[in-house]
C-alpha positions as protocol buffer text, in pm:
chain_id: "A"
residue {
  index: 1
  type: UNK
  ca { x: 10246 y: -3888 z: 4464 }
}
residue {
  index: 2
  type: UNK
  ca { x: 10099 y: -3984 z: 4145 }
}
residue {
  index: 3
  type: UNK
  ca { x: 9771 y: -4156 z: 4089 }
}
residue {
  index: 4
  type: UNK
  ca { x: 9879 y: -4544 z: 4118 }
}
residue {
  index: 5
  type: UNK
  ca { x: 9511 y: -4626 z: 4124 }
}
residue {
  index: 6
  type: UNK
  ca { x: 9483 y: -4513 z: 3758 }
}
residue {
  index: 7
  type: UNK
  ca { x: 9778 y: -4636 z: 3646 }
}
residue {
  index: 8
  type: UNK
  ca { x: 9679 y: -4985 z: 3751 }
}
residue {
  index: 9
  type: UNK
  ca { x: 9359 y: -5007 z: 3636 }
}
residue {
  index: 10
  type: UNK
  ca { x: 9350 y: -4725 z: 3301 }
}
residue {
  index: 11
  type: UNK
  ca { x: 9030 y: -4566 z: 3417 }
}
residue {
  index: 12
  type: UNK
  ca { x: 8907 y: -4394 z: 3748 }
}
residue {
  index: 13
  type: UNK
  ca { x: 8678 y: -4532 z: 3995 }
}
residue {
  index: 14
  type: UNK
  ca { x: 8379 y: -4370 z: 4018 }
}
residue {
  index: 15
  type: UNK
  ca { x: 8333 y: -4083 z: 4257 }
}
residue {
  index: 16
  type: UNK
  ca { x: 8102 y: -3911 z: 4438 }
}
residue {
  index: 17
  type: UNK
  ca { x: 8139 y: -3613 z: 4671 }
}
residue {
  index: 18
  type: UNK
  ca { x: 7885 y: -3529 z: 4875 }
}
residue {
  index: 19
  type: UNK
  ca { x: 7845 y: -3221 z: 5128 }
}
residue {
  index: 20
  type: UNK
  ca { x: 7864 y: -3379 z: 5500 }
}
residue {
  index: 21
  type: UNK
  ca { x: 7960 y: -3206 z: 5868 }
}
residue {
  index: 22
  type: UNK
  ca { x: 8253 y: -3334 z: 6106 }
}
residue {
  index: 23
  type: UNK
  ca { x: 8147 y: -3404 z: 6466 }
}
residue {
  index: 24
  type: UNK
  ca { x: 8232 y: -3009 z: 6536 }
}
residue {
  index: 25
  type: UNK
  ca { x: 7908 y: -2962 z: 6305 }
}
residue {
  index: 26
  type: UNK
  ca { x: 8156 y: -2804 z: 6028 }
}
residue {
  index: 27
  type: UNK
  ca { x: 8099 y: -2808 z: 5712 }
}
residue {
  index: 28
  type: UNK
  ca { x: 8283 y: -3063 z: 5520 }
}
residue {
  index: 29
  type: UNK
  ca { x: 8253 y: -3262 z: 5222 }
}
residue {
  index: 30
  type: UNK
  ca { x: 8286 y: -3646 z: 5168 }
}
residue {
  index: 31
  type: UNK
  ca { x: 8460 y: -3817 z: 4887 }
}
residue {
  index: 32
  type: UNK
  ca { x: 8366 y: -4201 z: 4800 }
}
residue {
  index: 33
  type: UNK
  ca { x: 8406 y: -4467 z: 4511 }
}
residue {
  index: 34
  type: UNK
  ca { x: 8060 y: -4679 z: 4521 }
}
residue {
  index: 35
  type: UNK
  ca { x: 8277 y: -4973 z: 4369 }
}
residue {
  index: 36
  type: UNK
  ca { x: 8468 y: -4991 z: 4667 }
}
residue {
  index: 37
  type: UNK
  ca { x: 8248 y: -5045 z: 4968 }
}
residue {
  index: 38
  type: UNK
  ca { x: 8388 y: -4829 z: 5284 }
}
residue {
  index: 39
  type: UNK
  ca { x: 8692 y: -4629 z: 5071 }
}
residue {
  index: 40
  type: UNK
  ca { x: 8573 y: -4297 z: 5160 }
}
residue {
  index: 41
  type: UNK
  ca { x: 8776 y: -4021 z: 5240 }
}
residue {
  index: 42
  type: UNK
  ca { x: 8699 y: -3615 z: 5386 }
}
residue {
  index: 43
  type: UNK
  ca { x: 8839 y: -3239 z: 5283 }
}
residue {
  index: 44
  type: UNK
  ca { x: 8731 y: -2947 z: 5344 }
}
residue {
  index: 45
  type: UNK
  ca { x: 8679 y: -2839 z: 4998 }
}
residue {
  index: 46
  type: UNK
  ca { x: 8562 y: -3112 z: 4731 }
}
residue {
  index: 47
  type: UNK
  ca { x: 8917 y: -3151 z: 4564 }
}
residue {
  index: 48
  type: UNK
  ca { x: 9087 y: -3211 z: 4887 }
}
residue {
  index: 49
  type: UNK
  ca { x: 8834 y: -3465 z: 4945 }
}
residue {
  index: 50
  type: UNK
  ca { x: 8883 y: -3610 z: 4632 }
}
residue {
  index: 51
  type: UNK
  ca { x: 9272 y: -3572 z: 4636 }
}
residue {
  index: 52
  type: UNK
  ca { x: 9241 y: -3766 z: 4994 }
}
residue {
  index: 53
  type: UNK
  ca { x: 8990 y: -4006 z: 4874 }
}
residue {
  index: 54
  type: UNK
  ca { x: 9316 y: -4120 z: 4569 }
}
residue {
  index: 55
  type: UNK
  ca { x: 9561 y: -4190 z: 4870 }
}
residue {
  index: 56
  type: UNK
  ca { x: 9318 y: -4402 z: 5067 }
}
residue {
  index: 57
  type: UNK
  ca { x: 9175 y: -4593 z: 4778 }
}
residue {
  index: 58
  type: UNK
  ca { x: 9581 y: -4660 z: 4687 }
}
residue {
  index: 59
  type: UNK
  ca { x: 9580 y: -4877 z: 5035 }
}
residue {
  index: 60
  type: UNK
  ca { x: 9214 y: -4987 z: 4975 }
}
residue {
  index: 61
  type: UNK
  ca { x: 9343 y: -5186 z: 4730 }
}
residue {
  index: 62
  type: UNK
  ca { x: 9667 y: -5299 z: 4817 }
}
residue {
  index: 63
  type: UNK
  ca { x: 9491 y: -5427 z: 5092 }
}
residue {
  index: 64
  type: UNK
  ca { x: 9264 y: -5643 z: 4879 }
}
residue {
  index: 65
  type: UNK
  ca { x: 9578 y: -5732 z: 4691 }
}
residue {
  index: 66
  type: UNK
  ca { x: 9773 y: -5851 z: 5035 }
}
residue {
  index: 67
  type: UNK
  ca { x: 9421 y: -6085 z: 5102 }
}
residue {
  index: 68
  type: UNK
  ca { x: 9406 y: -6230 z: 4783 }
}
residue {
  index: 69
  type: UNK
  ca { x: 9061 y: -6046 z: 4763 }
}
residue {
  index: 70
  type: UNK
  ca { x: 8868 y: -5978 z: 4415 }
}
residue {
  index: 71
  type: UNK
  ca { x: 8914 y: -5635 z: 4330 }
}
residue {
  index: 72
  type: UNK
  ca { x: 8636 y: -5484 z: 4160 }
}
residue {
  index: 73
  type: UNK
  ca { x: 8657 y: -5331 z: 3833 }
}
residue {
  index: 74
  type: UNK
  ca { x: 8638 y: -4922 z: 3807 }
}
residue {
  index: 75
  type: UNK
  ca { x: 8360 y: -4756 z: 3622 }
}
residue {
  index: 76
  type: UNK
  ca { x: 8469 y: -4350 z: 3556 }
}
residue {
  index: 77
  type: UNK
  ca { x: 8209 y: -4232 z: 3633 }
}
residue {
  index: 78
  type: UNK
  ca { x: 8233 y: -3881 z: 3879 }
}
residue {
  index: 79
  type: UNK
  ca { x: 7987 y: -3717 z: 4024 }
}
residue {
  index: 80
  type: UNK
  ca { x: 7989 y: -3334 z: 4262 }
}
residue {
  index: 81
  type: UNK
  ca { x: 7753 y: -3158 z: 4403 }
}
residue {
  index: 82
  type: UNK
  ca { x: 7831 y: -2781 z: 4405 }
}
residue {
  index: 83
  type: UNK
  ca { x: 7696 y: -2695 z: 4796 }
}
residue {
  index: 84
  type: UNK
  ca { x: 7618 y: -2322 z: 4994 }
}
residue {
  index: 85
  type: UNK
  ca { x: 7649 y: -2373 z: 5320 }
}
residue {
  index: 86
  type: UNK
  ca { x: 7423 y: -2320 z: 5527 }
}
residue {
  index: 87
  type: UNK
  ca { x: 7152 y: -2459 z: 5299 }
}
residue {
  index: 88
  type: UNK
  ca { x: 6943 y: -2134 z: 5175 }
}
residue {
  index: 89
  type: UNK
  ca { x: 6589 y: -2160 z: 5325 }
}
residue {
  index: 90
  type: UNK
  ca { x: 6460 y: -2224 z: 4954 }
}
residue {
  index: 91
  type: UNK
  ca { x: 6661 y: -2528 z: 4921 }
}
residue {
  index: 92
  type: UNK
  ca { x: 6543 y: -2669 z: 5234 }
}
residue {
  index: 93
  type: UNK
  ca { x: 6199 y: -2624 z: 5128 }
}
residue {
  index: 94
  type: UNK
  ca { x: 6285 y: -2771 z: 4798 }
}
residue {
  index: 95
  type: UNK
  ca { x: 6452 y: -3078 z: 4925 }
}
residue {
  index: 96
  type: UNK
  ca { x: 6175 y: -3121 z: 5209 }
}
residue {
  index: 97
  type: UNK
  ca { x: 5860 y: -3142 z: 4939 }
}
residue {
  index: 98
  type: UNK
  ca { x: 6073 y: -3362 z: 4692 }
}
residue {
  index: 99
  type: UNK
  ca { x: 6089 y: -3625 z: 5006 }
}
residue {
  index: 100
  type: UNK
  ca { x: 5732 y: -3542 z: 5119 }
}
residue {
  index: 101
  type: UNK
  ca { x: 5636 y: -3667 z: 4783 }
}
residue {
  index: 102
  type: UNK
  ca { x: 5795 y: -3958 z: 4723 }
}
């Protein structure tokens, strides 16, 4: 299946993958367009995510198509994270002082 998103619009939505944990506590990661309140999609690497994210943001918008709903304009821009899991103690630490001093 090719990329009808794309071909409709010219330009990508953005996307962000972020590292996230199924209700097994796997590790996972989680694949989303911030354009598009609620199209999110999961994979188990970050390109399946992302490859899963382009189907479901297909029917995303076909379904704002079959309301008659606005659909709102794509920006480009994407965004990865590249994730060990489990988190090295030193990245914990890290990510625990940046909140403590915010």
């Amino acid at each position: 299946m090719g990329n009808k998103v794309r071909e409709d619009t010219g330009t990508l939505y953005s996307t962000i993958v972020v590292p996230d944990v199924t209700t097994e506590n796997e590790p996972c990661f989680m694949a989303y367009h911030p354009e598009l309140e609620g199209c999110m999609s999961h994979g188990s690497t970050p390109e399946e995510a992302i490859h899963n994210l382009w189907e479901v943001t297909e029917l995303y918008i076909s379904m704002l198509q079959d309301k008659g709903l606005e659909i709102p304009p794509p920006q480009g821009i994407v965004v990865t994270w590249d994730v060990v899991w489990p988190p090295r103690k030193s990245e914990i630490e890290t990510i625990l002082d940046i909140y403590s001093s915010a």
